[in-house]
C-alpha positions in Angstrom: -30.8 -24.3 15.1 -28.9 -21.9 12.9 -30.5 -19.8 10.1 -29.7 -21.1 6.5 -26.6 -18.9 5.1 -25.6 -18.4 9.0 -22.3 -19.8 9.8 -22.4 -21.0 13.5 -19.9 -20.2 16.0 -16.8 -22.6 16.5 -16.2 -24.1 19.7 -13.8 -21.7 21.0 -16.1 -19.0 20.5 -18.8 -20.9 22.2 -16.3 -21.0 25.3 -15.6 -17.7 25.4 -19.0 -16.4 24.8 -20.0 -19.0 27.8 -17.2 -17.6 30.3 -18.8 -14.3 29.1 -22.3 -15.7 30.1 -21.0 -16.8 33.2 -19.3 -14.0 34.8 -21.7 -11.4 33.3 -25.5 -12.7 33.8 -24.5 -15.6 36.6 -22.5 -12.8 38.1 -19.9 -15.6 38.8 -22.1 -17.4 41.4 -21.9 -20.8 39.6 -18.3 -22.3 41.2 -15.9 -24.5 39.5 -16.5 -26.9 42.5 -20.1 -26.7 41.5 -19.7 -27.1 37.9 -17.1 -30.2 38.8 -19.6 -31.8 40.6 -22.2 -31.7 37.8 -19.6 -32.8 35.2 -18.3 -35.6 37.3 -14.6 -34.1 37.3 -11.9 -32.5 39.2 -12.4 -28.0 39.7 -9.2 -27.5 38.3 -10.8 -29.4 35.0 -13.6 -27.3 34.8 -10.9 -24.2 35.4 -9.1 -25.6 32.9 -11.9 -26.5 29.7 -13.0 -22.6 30.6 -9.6 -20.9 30.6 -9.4 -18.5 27.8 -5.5 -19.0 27.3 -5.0 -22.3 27.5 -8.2 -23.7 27.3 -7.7 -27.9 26.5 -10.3 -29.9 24.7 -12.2 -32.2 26.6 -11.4 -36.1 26.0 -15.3 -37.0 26.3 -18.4 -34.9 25.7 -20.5 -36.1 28.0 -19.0 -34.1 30.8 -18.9 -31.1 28.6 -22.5 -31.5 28.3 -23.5 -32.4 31.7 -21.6 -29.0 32.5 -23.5 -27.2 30.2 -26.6 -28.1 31.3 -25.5 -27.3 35.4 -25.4 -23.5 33.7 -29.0 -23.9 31.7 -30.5 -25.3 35.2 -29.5 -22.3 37.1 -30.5 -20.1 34.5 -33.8 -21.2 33.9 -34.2 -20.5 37.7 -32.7 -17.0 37.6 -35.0 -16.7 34.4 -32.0 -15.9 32.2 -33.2 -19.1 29.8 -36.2 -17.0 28.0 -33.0 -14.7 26.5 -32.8 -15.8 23.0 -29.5 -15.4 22.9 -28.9 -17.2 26.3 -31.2 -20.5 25.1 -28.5 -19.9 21.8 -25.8 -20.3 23.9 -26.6 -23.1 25.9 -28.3 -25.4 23.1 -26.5 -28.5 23.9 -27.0 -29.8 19.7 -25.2 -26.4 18.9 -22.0 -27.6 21.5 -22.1 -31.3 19.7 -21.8 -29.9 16.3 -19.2 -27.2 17.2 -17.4 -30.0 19.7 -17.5 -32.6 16.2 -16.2 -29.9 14.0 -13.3 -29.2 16.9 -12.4 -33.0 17.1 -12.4 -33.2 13.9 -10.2 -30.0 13.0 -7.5 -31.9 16.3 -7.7 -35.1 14.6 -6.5 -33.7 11.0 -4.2 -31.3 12.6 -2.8 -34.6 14.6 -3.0 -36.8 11.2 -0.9 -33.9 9.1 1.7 -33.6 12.3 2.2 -37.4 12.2 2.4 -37.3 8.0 5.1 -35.0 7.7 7.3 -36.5 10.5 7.0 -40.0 9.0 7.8 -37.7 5.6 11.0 -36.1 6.9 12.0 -39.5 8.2 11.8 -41.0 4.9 13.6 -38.0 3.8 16.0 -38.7 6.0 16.9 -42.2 5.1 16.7 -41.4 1.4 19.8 -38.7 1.8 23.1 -39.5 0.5 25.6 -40.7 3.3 25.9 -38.5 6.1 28.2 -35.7 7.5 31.6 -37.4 8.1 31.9 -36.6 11.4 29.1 -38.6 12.0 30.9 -42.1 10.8 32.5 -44.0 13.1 32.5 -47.0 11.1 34.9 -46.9 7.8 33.0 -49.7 6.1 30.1 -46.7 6.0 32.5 -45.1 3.4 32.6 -48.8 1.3 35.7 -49.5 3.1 36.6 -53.2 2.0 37.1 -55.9 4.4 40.2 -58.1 3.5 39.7 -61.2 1.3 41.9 -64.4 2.6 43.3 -65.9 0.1 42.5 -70.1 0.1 46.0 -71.0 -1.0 48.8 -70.9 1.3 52.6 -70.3 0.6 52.3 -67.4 -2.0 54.6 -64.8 -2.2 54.2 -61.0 -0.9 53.4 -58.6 -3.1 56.5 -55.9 -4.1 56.2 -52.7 -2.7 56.1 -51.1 -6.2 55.6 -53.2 -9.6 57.9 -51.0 -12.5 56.5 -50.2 -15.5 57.7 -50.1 -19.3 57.3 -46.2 -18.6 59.9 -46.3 -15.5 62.1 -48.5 -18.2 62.3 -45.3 -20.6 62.5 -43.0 -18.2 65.1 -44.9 -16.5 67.0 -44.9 -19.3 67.2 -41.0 -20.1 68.0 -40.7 -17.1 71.2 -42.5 -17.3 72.5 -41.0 -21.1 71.6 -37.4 -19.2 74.1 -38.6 -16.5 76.3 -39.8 -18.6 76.3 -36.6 -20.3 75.3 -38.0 -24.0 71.6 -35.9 -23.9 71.9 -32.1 -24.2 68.6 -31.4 -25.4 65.7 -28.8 -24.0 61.8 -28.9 -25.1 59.5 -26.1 -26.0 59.6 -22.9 -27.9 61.4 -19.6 -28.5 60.2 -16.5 -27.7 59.3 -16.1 -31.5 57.3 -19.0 -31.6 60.2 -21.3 -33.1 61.3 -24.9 -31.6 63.7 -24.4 -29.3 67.4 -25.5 -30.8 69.1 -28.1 -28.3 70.5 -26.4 -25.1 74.5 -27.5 -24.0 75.6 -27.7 -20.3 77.0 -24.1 -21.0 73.9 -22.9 -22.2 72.5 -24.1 -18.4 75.2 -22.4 -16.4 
């Protein structure tokens, strides 16, 4: 057990420290074969759970444990167990708390992965319309579909429907052909309306 105020050692730390253990006071003489065998899984597992870089959680505990207590066996034989720092190290209620704390810390990191992805999906959807070269659909871009008319035999519509506007300007149009308008619009350079301009005055 820990000391009050003492933090203990996270589980990666307690990996590394038991790799140290291993190669250091075991000399190495525990194999992974060995260690498999104890745990109940494959050597390249056991390679794997004590592999500094990569180092994967176990799914289970029990083999974790089982493992650990392969190592205290052979200690206690090699009388390396009386070490207080060795009996530490291979406490096995020191490797559940740091292997809760772990599954724990994976399971929030896992819960806060799966929150922001559903997040930027809702994100997503909530965006207004999307790039146009995206759309392959005009209704997409509230495109109308065309409404059938019910009542057969109606006329079609005229190109262009004139205007009382088109009527007046029509009608300009003619007295300036007809040359009966001779008048300009605006202003003189003095700030004066402009007098009314004759067809000599354009030439």
């Amino acid at each position: 057990m820990t000391a009050p105020g003492v933090q203990e050692p996270d589980y990666d730390t307690l990996v590394a420290e038991l790799v140290a253990f291993r190669v250091d006071r075991l000399q190495g003489k525990l194999s992974n074969r060995t260690l498999a065998e104890a745990a109940g899984v494959s050597p390249t597992t056991i390679g794997n759970w004590l592999n500094l870089q990569e180092r994967p959680f176990p799914q289970k505990i029990d083999p974790l444990l089982n493992l650990l207590r392969a190592i205290r066996t052979y200690a206690e034989s090699a009388r390396l167990a009386d070490d207080p720092a060795a009996g530490a190290l291979l406490d096995a209620q020191r490797w559940r708390r740091a292997y809760k704390a772990k599954a724990r810390q994976n399971a929030d990191g896992t819960r806060a992965a799966v929150v922001a992805e559903h997040g930027q999906t809702v994100l997503e959807r909530m965006r207004p319309g999307q790039p146009l070269p995206l759309v392959t659909d005009p209704f997409h871009l509230e495109v109308h579909h065309a409404i059938d008319s019910q009542t057969a035999g109606l006329p079609v519509l005229p190109e262009y429907v004139p205007r009382e506007h088109d009527r007046l300007l029509g009608e300009v149009v003619e007295r300036a052909a007809d040359d009966q308008d001779r008048f300009r619009f605006g202003r003189e350079p003095d700030g004066s309306a402009a007098g009314p301009w004759t067809w000599e005055d354009l030439e």
